[in-house]
VEXDREN-2710 file (C-alpha; in Angstrom, 1 decimal):
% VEXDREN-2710
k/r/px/py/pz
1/UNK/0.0/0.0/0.0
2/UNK/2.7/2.4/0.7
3/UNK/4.1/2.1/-3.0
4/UNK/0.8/4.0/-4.3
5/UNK/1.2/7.6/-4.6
6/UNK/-0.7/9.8/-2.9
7/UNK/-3.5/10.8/-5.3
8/UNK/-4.1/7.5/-6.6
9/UNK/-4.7/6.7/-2.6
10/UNK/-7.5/9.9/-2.5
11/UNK/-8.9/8.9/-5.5
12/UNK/-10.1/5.4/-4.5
13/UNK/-10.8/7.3/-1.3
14/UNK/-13.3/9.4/-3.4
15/UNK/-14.6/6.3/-5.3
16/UNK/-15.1/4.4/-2.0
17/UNK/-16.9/7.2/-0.4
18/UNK/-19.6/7.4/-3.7
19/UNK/-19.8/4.0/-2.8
20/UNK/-20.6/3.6/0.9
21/UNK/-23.3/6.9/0.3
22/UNK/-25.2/4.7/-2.8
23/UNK/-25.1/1.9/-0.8
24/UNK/-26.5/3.5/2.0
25/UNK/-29.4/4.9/0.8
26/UNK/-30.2/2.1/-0.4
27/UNK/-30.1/0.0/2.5
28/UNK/-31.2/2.9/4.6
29/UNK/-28.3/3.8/6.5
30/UNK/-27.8/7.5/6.0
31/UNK/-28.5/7.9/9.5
32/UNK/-25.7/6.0/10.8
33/UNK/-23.3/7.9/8.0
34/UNK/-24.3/10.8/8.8
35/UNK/-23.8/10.0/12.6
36/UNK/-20.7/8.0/12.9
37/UNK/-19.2/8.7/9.2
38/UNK/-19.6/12.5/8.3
39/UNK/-18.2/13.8/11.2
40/UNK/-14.8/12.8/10.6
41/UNK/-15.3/14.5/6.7
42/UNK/-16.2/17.7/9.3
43/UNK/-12.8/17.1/11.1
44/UNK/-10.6/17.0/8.0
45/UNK/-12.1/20.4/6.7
46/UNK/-11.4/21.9/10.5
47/UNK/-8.0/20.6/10.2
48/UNK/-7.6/22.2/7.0
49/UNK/-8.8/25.2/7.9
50/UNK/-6.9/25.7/11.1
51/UNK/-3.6/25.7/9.1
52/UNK/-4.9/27.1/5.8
53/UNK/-4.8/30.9/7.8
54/UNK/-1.6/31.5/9.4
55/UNK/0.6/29.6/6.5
56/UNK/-1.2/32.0/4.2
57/UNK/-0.2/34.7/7.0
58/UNK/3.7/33.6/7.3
59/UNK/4.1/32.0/3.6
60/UNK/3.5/35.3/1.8
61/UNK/5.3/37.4/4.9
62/UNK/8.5/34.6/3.4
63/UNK/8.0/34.9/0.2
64/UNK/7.7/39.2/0.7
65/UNK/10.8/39.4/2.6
66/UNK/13.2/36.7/0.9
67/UNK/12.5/39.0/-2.0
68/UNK/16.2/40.3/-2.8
69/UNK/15.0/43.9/-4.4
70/UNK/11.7/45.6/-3.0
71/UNK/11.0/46.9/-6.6
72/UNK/10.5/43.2/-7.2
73/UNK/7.5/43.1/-5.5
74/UNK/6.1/46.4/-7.5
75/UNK/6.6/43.7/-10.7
76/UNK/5.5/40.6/-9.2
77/UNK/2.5/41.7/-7.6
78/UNK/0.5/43.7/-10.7
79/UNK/1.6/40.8/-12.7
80/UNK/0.0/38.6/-10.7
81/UNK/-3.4/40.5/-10.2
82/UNK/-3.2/40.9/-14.3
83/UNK/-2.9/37.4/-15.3
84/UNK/-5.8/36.3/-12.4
85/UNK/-7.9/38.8/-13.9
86/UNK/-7.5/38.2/-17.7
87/UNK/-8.1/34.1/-17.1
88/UNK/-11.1/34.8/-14.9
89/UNK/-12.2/37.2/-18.2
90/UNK/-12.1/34.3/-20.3
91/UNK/-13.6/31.9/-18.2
92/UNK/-16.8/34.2/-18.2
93/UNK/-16.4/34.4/-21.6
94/UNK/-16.4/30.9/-22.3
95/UNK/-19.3/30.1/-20.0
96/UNK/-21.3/32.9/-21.8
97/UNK/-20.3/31.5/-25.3
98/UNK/-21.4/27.3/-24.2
99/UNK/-24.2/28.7/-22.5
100/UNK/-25.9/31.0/-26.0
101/UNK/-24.7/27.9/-28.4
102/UNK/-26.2/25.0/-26.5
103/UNK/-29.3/26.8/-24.6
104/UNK/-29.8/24.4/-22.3
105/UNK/-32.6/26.3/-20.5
106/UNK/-34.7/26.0/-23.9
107/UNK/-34.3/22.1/-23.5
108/UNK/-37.2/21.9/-20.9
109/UNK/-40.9/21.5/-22.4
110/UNK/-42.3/24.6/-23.5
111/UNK/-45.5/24.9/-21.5
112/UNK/-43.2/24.7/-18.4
113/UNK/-41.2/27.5/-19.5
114/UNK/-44.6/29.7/-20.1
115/UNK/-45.3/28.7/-17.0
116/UNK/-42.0/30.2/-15.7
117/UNK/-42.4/32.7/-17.9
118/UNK/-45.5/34.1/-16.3
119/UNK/-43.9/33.7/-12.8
120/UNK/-41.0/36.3/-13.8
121/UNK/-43.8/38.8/-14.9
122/UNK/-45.9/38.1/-11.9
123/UNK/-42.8/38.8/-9.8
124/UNK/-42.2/42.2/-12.0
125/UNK/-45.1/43.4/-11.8
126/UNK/-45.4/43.2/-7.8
127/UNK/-41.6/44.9/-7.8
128/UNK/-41.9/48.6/-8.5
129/UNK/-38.1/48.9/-8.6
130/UNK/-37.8/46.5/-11.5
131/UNK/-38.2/46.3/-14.6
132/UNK/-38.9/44.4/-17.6
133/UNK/-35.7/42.6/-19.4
134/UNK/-37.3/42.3/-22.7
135/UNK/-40.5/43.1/-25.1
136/UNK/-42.5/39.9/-24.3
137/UNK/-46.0/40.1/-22.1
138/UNK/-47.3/37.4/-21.8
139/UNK/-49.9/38.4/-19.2
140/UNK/-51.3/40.9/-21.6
141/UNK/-51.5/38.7/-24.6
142/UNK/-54.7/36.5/-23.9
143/UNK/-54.0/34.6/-27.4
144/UNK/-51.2/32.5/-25.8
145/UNK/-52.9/32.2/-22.9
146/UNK/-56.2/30.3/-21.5
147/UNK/-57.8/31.9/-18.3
148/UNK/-57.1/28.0/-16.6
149/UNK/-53.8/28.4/-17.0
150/UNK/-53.5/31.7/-15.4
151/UNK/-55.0/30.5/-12.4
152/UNK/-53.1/27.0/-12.4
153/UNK/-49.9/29.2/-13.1
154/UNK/-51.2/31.8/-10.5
155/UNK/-51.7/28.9/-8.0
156/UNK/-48.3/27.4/-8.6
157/UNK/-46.3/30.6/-8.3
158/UNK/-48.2/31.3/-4.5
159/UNK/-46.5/28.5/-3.8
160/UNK/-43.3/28.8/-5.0
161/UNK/-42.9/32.4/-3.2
162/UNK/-43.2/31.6/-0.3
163/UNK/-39.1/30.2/-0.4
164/UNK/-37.3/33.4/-0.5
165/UNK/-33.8/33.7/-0.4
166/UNK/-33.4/33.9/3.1
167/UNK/-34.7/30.7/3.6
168/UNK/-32.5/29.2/0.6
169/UNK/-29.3/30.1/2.4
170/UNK/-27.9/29.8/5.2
171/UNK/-27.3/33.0/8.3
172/UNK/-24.0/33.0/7.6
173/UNK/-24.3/33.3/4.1
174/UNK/-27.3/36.0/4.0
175/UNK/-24.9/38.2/6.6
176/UNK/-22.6/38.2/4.2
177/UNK/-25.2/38.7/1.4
178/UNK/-26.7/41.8/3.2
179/UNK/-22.7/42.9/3.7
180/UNK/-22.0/42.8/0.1
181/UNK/-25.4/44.7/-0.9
182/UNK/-24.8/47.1/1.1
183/UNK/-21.7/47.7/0.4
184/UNK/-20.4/51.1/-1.5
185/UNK/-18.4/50.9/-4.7
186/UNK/-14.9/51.0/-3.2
187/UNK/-16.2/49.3/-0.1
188/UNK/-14.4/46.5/-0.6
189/UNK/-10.9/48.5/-0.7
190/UNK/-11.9/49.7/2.8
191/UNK/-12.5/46.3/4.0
192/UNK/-8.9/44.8/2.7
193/UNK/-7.4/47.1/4.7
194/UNK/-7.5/45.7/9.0
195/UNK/-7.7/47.3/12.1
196/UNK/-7.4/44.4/14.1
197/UNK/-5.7/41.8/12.8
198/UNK/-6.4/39.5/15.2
199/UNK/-9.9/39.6/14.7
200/UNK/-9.1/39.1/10.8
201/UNK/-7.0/36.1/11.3
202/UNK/-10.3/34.6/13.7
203/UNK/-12.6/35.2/10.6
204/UNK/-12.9/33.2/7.8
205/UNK/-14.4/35.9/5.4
206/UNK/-11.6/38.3/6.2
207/UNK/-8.4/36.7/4.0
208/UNK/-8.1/39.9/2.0
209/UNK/-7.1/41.5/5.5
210/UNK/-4.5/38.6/5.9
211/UNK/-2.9/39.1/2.9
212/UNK/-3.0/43.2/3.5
213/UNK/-1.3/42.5/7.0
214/UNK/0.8/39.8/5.3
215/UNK/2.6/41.9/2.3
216/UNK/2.5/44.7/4.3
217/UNK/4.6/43.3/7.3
218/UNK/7.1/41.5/4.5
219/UNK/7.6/44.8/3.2
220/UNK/8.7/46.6/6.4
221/UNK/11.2/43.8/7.2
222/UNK/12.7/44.9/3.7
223/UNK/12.8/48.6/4.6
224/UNK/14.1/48.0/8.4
225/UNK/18.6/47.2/9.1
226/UNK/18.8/43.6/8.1
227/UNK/20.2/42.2/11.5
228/UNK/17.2/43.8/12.6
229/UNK/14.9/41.5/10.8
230/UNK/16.8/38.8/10.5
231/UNK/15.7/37.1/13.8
232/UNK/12.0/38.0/12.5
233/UNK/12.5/36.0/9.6
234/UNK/14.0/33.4/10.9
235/UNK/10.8/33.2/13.7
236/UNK/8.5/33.3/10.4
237/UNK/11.0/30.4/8.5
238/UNK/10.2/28.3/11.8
239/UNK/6.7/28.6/11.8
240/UNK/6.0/28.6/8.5
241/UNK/7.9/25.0/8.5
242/UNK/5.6/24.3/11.4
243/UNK/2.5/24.3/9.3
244/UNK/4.0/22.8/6.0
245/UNK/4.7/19.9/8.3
246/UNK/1.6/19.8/9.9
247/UNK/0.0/19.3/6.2
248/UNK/2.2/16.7/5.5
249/UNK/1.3/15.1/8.9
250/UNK/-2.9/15.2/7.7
251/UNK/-2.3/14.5/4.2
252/UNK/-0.9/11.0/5.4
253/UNK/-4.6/10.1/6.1
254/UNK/-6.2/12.3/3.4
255/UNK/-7.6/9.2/2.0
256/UNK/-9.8/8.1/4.9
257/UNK/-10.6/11.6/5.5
258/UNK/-11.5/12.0/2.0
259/UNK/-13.9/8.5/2.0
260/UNK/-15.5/10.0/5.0
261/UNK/-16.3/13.4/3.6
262/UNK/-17.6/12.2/0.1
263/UNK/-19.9/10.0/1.9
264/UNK/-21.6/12.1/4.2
265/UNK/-21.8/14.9/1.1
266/UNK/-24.1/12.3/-0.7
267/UNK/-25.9/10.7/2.0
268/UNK/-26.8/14.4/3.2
269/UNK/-28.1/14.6/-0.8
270/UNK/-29.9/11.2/-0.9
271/UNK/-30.8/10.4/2.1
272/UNK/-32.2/7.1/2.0
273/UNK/-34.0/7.8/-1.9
274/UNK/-31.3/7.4/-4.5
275/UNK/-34.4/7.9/-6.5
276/UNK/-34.5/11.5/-5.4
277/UNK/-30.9/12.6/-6.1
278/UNK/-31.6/10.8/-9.5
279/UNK/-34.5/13.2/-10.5
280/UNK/-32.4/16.1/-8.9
281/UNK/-29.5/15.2/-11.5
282/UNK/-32.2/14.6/-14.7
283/UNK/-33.8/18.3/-14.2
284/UNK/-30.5/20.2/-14.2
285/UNK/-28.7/17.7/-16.4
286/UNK/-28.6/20.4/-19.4
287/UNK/-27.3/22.9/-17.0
288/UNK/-24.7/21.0/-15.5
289/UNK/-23.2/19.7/-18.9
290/UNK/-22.9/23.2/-20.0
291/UNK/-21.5/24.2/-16.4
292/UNK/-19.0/21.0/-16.9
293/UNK/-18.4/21.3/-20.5
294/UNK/-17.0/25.0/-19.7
295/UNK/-15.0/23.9/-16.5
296/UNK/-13.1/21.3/-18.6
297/UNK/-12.3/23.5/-21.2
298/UNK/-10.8/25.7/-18.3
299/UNK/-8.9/23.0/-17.0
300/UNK/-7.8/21.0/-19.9
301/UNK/-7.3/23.1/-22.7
302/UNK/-6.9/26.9/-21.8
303/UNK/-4.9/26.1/-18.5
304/UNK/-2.6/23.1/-20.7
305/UNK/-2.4/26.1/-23.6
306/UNK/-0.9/28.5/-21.4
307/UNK/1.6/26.1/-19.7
308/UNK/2.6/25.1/-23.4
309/UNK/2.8/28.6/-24.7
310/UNK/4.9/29.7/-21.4
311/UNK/6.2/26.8/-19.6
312/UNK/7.5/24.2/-22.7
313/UNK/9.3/21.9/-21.1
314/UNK/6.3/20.3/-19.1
315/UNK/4.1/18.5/-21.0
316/UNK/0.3/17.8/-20.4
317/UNK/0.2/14.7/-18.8
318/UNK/3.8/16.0/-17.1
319/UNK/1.5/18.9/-15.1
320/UNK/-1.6/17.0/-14.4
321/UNK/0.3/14.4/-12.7
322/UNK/2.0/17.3/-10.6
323/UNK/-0.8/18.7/-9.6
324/UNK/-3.7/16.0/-9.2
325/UNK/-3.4/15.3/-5.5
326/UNK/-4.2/19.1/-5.4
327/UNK/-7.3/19.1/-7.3
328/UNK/-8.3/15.6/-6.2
329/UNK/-8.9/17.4/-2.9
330/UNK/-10.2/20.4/-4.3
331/UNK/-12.9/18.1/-5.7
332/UNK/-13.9/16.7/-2.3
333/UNK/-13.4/20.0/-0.1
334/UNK/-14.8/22.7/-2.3
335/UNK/-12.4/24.9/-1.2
336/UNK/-9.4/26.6/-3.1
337/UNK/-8.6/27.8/0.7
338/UNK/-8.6/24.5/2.8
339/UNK/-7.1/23.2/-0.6
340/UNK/-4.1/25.6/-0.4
341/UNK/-1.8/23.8/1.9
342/UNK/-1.5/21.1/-0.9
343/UNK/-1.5/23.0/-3.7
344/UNK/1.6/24.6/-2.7
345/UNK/3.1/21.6/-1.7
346/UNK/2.3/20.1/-5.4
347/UNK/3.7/23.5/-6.7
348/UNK/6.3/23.7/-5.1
349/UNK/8.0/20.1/-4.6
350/UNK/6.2/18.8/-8.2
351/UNK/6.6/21.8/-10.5
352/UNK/9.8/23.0/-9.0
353/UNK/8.2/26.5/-8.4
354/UNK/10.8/28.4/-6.3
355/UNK/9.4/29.4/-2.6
356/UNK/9.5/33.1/-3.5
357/UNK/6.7/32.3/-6.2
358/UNK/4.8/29.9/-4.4
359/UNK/4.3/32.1/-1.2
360/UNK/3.4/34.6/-2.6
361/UNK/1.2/33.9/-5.9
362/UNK/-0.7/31.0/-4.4
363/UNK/-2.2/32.4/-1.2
364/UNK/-3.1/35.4/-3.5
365/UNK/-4.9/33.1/-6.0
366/UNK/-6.9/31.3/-2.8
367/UNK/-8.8/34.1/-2.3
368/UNK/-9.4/36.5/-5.6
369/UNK/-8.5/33.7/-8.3
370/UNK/-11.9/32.3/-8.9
371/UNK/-12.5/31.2/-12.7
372/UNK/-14.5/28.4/-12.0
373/UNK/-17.0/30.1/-9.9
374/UNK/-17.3/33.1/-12.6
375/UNK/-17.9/30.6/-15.4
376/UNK/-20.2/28.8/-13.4
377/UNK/-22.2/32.1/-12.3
378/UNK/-22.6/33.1/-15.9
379/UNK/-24.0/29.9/-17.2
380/UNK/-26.1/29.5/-14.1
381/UNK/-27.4/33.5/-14.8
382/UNK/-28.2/32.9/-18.8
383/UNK/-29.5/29.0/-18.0
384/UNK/-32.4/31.0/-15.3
385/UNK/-33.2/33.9/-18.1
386/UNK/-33.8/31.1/-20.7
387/UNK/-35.8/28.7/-18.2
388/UNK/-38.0/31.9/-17.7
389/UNK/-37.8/32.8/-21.4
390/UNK/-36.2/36.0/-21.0
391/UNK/-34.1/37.3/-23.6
392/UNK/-31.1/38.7/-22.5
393/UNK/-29.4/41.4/-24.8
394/UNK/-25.6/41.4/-25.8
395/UNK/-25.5/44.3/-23.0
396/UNK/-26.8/42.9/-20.5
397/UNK/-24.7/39.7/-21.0
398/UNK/-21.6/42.4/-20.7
399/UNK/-22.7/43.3/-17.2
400/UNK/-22.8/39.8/-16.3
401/UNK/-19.6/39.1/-17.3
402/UNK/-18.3/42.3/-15.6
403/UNK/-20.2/41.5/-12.0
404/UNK/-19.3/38.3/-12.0
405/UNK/-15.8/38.8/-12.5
406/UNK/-15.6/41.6/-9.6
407/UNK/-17.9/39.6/-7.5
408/UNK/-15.3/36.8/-7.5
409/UNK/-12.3/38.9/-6.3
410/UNK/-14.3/39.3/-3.3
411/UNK/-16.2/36.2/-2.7
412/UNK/-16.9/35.6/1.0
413/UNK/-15.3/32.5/2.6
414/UNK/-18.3/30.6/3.6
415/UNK/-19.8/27.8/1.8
416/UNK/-20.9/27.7/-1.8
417/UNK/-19.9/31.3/-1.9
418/UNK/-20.9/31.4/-5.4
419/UNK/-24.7/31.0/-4.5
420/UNK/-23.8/34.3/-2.6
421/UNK/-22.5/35.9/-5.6
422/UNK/-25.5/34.8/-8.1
423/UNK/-27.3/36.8/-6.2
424/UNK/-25.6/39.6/-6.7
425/UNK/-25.4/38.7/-10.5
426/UNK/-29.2/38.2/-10.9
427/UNK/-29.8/41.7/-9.4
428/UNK/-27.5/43.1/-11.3
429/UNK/-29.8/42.5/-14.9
430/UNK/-32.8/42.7/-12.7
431/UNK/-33.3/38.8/-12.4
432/UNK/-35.1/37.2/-9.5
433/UNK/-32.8/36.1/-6.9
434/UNK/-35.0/33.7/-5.4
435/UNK/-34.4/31.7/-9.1
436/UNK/-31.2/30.0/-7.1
437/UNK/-33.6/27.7/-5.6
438/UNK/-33.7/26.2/-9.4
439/UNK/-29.9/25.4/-9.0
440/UNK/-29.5/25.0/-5.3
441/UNK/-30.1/21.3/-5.0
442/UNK/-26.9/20.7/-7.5
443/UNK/-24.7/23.1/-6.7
444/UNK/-22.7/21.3/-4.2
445/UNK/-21.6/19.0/-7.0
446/UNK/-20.9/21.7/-9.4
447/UNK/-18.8/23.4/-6.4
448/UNK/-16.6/20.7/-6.0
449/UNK/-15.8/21.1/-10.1
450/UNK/-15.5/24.4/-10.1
451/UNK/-13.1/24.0/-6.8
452/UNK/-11.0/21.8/-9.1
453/UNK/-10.4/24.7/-11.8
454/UNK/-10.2/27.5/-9.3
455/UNK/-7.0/25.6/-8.2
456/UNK/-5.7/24.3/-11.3
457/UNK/-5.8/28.0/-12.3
458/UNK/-3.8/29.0/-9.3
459/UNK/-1.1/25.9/-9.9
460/UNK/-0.9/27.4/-13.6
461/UNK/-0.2/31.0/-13.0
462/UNK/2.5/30.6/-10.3
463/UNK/4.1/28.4/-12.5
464/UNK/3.8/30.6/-16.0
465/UNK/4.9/33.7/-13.3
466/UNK/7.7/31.7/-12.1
467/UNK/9.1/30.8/-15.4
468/UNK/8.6/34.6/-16.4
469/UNK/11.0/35.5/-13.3
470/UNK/13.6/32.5/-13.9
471/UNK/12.1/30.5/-10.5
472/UNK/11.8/27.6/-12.3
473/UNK/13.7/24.6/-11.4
474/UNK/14.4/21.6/-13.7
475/UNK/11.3/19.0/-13.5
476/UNK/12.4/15.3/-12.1
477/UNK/10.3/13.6/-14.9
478/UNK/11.6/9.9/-13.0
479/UNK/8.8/10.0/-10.7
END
């Protein structure tokens, strides 16, 4: 067992954990998974967590101060923010291009999207602050429409309304909703900035703070008489070997953690009616093969392209095999953030990234690299407006791709932060947000993808920045 590498070992975690959640559904034993199995799934997520903060906090305050020359941070930094926002750019793009060609919202039987249709007047009309997307009303035109099918519709919709978006999410996430709403336009340069960074580093939803603090405190030990901050550095060296080892220590049973975490995901999806989860998976299925169709092309040709284009001397297979017990957990933790830990491990001891890249680009990328999400929010914005047979103009497509790619940057660290930003996105063309409820019950699944191309984005740009700089070290292609 010990001659299997590490991702093969979370992959048959993954597999076994799909396995134990079928099979307990159908035998009825969700209750004891969820009891006696899914807690442990819990524990490798808080284990992540609790190092995922301060080796973001003392990596980048490394990789800051081990920089030789200060103006090398004045390159490295807006290089860094440049190529994070240009890929997330094209991953909206190519959501929004998958999404117009394939139309999977006009897949659905037509009555049921007149039905829907009706709904998005109905909710128009009762919203004096919105307005109309398009020419079509339907409510007016009594040719297409019978008075029993008003009422029916009328009926259904009285129903429906009464889930608001409140109830769809959880407290944590609406606090952060009615955060971002309220927020001003520069609001969230105010909030980057700490003024107690103790309280930042307790908070999940406060990373941008740690990273402020972070480069900021690397930069001082720069500017400060180096035997001055050389026993500061050598502090941060220590602890920042503390926590690598500490990730080392819980990746050793990353594939038991991994089985445990998978299954109590499922089972919390199933319950004991694989039946349900199966009707869940037919009614989206359009949806998600757009939403997946666009994430693989992220991941397997654009990402591939750029390493080619910038980085020739790793081939494909080369990188993916660097990189997959990285995205292997990205896949079962839906989070680029608990995910971090490994990904700079991968980056660092697989792709021979220096240190002074790795500690820097990578905790940066955690938090405001987020091309999966954007893709995912665009596809998810046009597939709602085409279920409710609203026709979107080339416009209004624009400011979708421009909210989604700001609302990315600052995506709150709570889970499926994405469902937070759709929100956003919807109001933003004057949508419904209560339409998430449509893509709710899948969007766990589509996190964990979207997870997987968040951090294979991050693994790429260190490594096309690092080659740019000369902190590329020859590959071991042995292993």
């Amino acid at each position: 067992m010990k001659k299997i590498a590490l991702h093969w070992k979370i992959l048959i975690g993954l597999l076994l954990g799909i396995i134990w959640a079928i099979l307990s559904s159908v035998f009825g034993w969700s209750e004891f998974t969820l009891n006696w199995i899914d807690p442990f799934g819990t524990i490798f997520l808080n284990l992540l967590k609790l190092v995922a903060v301060p080796l973001v906090l003392f990596s980048i305050i490394k990789g800051v101060s081990n920089l030789s020359d200060i103006s090398k941070l004045g390159r490295l930094g807006p290089k860094t923010i440049f190529i994070y926002v240009l890929t997330t750019l094209f991953a909206v793009t190519i959501g929004l291009s998958l999404v117009n060609l394939i139309k999977p919202g006009n897949k659905t039987d037509f009555s049921q999207r007149m039905d829907n249709r009706i709904s998005y007047e109905l909710w128009v009309e009762s919203n004096l602050n919105v307005s109309y997307m398009d020419s079509t009303r339907l409510l007016s035109d009594t040719s297409q429409l019978t008075q029993d099918r008003v009422s029916v519709v009328r009926e259904i919709i009285s129903n429906a309304e009464e889930l608001s978006v409140e109830d769809i999410i959880s407290d944590k996430q609406n606090e952060a909703l009615n955060k971002t709403k309220s927020s001003r336009p520069l609001q969230f340069v105010v909030e980057m900035v700490p003024d107690n960074i103790f309280k930042s580093l307790n908070s999940n939803g406060l990373m941008l703070q740690v990273i402020f603090f972070a480069i900021f405190f690397g930069i001082v030990l720069l500017l400060i008489p180096k035997d001055k901050a050389k026993p500061v550095i050598t502090l941060v060296d220590g602890l920042n070997e503390v926590f690598l080892k500490m990730v080392n220590l819980i990746m050793r049973a990353a594939p038991f953690f991994v089985f445990t975490l998978l299954a109590g995901v499922i089972s919390k999806m199933a319950g004991d009616s694989p039946a349900k989860v199966l009707e869940i998976f037919k009614a989206l299925g359009w949806y998600s093969i757009v939403v997946i169709l666009g994430l693989f092309i992220m991941a397997f040709i654009f990402y591939p392209l750029l390493i080619r284009l910038f980085v020739p001397n790793i081939s494909y297979t080369e990188f993916f095999k660097k990189i997959s017990p990285a995205q292997l957990l990205a896949f079962s933790t839906s989070s680029s953030v608990a995910t971090l830990p490994v990904t700079m491990d991968c980056v660092q001891d697989n792709l021979k990234v220096s240190k002074e890249i790795t500690s820097f680009v990578l905790p940066i990328g955690a938090t405001v690299n987020m091309d999966g999400t954007s893709l995912y929010q665009a596809v998810a914005v046009i597939f709602l407006a085409q279920f409710h047979m609203v026709d979107l103009s080339i416009s209004q497509q624009l400011v979708i791709v421009l909210t989604a790619t700001l609302a990315s940057i600052g995506a709150a660290a709570v889970p499926s932060a994405g469902l937070i930003m759709m929100i956003l996105v919807l109001e933003s063309v004057g949508l419904n947000p209560a339409w998430i409820a449509i893509v709710f019950p899948i969007d766990r699944l589509l996190d964990m993808c979207r997870t997987v191309v968040n951090v294979t984005g991050d693994a790429t740009v260190a490594t096309v920045i690092a080659s740019s700089e000369g902190k590329l070290m020859e590959l071991d292609t042995k292993d």
